[in-house]
C-alpha positions as CSV (number, residue, x, y, z in Angstrom):
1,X,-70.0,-78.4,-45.9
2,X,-70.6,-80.8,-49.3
3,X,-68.4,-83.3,-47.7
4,X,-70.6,-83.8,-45.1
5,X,-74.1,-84.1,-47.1
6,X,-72.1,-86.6,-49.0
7,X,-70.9,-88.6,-46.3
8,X,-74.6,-88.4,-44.9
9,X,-75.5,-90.2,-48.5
10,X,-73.4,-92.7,-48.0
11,X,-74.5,-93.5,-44.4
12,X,-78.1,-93.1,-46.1
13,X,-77.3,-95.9,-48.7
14,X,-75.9,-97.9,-46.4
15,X,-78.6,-98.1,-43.8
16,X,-80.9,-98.3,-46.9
17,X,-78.9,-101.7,-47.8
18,X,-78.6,-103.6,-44.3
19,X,-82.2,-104.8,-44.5
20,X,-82.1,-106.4,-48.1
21,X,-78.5,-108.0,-47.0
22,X,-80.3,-109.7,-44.4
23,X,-82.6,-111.2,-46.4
24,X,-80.1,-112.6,-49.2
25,X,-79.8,-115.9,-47.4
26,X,-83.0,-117.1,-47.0
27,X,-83.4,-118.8,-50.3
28,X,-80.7,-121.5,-52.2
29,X,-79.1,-120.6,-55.2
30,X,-80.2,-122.4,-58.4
31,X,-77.2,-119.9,-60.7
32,X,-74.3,-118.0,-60.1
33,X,-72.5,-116.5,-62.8
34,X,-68.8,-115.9,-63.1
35,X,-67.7,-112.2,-62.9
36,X,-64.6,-110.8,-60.7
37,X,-66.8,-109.9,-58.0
38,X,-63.9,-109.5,-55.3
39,X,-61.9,-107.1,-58.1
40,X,-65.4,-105.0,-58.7
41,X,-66.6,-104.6,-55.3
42,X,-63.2,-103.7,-54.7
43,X,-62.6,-101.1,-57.6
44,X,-66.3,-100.0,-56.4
45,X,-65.5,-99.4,-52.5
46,X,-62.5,-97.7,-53.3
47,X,-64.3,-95.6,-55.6
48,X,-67.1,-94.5,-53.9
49,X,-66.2,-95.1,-50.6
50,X,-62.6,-94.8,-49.5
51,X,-60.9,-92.3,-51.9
52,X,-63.6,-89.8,-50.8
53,X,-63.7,-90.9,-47.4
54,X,-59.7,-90.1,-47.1
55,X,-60.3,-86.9,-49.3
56,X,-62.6,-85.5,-46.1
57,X,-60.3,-86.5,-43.3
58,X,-57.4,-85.6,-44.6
59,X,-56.0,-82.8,-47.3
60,X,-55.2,-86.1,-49.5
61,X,-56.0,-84.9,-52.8
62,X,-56.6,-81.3,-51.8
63,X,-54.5,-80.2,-54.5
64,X,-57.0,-81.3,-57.2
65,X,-59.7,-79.1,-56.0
66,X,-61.2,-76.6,-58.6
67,X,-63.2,-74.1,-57.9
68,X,-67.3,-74.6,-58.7
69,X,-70.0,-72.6,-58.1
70,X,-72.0,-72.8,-55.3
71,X,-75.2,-73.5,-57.9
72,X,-72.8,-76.3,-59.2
73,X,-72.3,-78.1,-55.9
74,X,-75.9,-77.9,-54.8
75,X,-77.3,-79.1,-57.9
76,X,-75.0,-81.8,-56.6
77,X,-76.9,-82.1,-53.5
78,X,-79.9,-82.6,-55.4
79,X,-79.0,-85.3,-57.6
80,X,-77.7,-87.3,-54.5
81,X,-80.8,-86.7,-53.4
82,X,-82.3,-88.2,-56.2
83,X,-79.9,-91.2,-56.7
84,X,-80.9,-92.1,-52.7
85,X,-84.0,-92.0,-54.0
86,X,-83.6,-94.1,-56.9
87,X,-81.4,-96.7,-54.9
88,X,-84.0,-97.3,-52.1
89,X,-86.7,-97.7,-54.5
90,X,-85.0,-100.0,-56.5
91,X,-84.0,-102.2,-53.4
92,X,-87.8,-101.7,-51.9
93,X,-89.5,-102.9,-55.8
94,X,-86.6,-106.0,-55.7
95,X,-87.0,-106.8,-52.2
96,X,-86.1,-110.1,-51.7
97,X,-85.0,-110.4,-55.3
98,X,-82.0,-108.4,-54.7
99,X,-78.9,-110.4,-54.4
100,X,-75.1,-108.4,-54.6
101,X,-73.8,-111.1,-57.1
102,X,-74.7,-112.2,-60.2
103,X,-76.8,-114.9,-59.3
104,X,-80.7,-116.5,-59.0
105,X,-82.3,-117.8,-56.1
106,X,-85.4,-120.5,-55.8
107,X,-88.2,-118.3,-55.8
108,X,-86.7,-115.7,-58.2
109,X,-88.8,-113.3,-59.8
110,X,-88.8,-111.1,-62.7
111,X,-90.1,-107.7,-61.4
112,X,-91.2,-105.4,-63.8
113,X,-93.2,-103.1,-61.5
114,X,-92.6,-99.9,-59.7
115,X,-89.0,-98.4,-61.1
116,X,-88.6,-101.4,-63.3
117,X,-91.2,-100.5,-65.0
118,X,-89.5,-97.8,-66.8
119,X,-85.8,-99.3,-66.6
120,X,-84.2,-102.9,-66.4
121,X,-81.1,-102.0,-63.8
122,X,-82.0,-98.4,-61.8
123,X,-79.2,-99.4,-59.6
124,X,-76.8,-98.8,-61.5
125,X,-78.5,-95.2,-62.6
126,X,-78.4,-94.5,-58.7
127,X,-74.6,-95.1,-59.3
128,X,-74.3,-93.0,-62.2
129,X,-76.0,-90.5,-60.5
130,X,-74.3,-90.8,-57.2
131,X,-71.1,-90.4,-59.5
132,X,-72.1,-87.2,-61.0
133,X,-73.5,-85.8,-57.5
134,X,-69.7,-86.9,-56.0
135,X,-67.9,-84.8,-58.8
136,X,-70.4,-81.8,-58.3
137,X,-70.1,-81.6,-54.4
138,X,-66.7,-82.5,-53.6
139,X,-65.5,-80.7,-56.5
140,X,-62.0,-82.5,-56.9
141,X,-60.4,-84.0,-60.2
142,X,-59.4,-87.0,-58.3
143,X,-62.2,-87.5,-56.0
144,X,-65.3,-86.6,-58.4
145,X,-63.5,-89.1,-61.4
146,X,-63.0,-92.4,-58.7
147,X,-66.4,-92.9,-59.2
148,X,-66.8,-92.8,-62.7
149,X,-64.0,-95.0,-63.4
150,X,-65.6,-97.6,-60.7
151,X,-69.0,-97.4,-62.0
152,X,-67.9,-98.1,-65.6
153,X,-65.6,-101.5,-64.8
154,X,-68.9,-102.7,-62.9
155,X,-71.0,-102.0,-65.8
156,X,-68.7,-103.3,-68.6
157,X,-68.3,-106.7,-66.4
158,X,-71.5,-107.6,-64.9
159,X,-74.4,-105.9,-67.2
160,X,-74.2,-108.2,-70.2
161,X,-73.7,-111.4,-67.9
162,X,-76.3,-110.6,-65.6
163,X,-79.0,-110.0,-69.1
164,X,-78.2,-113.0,-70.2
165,X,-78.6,-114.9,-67.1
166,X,-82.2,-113.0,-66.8
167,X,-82.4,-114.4,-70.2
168,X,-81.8,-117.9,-69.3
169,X,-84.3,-118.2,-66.2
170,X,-86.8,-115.5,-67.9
171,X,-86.5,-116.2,-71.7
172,X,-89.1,-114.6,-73.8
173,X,-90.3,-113.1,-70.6
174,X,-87.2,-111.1,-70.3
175,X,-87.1,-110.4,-74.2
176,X,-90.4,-108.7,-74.2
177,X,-89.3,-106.5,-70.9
178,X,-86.0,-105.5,-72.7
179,X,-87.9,-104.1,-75.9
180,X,-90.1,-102.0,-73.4
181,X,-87.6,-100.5,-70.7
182,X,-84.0,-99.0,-71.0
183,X,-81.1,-100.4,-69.5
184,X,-80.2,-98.0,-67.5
185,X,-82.1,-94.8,-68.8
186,X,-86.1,-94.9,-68.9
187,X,-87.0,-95.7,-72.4
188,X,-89.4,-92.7,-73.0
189,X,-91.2,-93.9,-76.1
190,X,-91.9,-97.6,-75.8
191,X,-92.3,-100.0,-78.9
């Protein structure tokens, strides 16, 4: 039953991203930044998408399964709720300042309204929480961990390139917004 109210995420997510992919070609690039895209979307699709995808059609890492509570798994419902959440409203407060690589467009804005008012990159959270909802439902070694190990090469190769390229356009702008929001958790007491 999990398997399918994680599948229906995913559908969820996507159908939340096809409109903001659409718009991603309107404007002309003024800075793209160097970071193994084609390795992390990769690393990310198999992750997210494909390992659990082959885990619910097929008894492909059945073996792995541990037992969880039924609390456990639909307090993993409810954070997949929550990171669906957080990922459309981070796309809907971007709009057309999303872009799926490192890079800015003519026209660029720093948005520090809506969810990025309390944190600089809540698409990533959504991931992290998306991770934890995956190893809650599906409750699999394997399939619960693909995430995880996705989410961090993502993070540990793009975050730090894609401050400092905010850094560049945004300078002191960007400074200021960093000492009042978390990276990726909400910074609770601001300086």
């Amino acid at each position: 039953m999990f398997t399918y109210f994680y599948i229906l995420g995913l559908i969820a997510m996507l159908v939340i991203r096809a409109p903001y992919n659409k718009l991603i070609s309107k404007n002309n690039i003024i800075d793209k930044r160097k970071t193994p895209e084609v390795l992390l979307v990769t690393v990310m699709t198999i992750g997210i998408l494909i390992i659990p995808f082959l885990y619910s059609i097929t008894a492909l890492f059945h073996s792995n399964d541990f037992a969880f509570p039924l609390w456990g798994r639909l307090s993993g419902l409810l954070l997949s709720i929550a990171a669906i959440w957080l990922f459309w409203k981070s796309h809907k407060d971007l709009g057309s300042n999303w872009f799926p690589t490192l890079e800015i467009r003519s026209g660029h804005q720093l948005i520090r309204t809506g969810i990025y008012r309390y944190t600089r990159h809540p698409m990533y959270a959504s991931s992290l929480l998306w991770g934890i909802a995956q190893f809650l439902m599906l409750a699999n070694w394997i399939v619960g961990l693909s995430p995880f190990v996705s989410f961090l090469l993502l993070y540990l190769f793009r975050v730090k390139k894609e401050e400092q390229m905010m850094l560049d356009k945004f300078g002191d702008e960007y400074k200021s917004y960093m000492k009042t929001t978390g990276r990726i958790i909400p910074r609770l007491f601001k300086k």
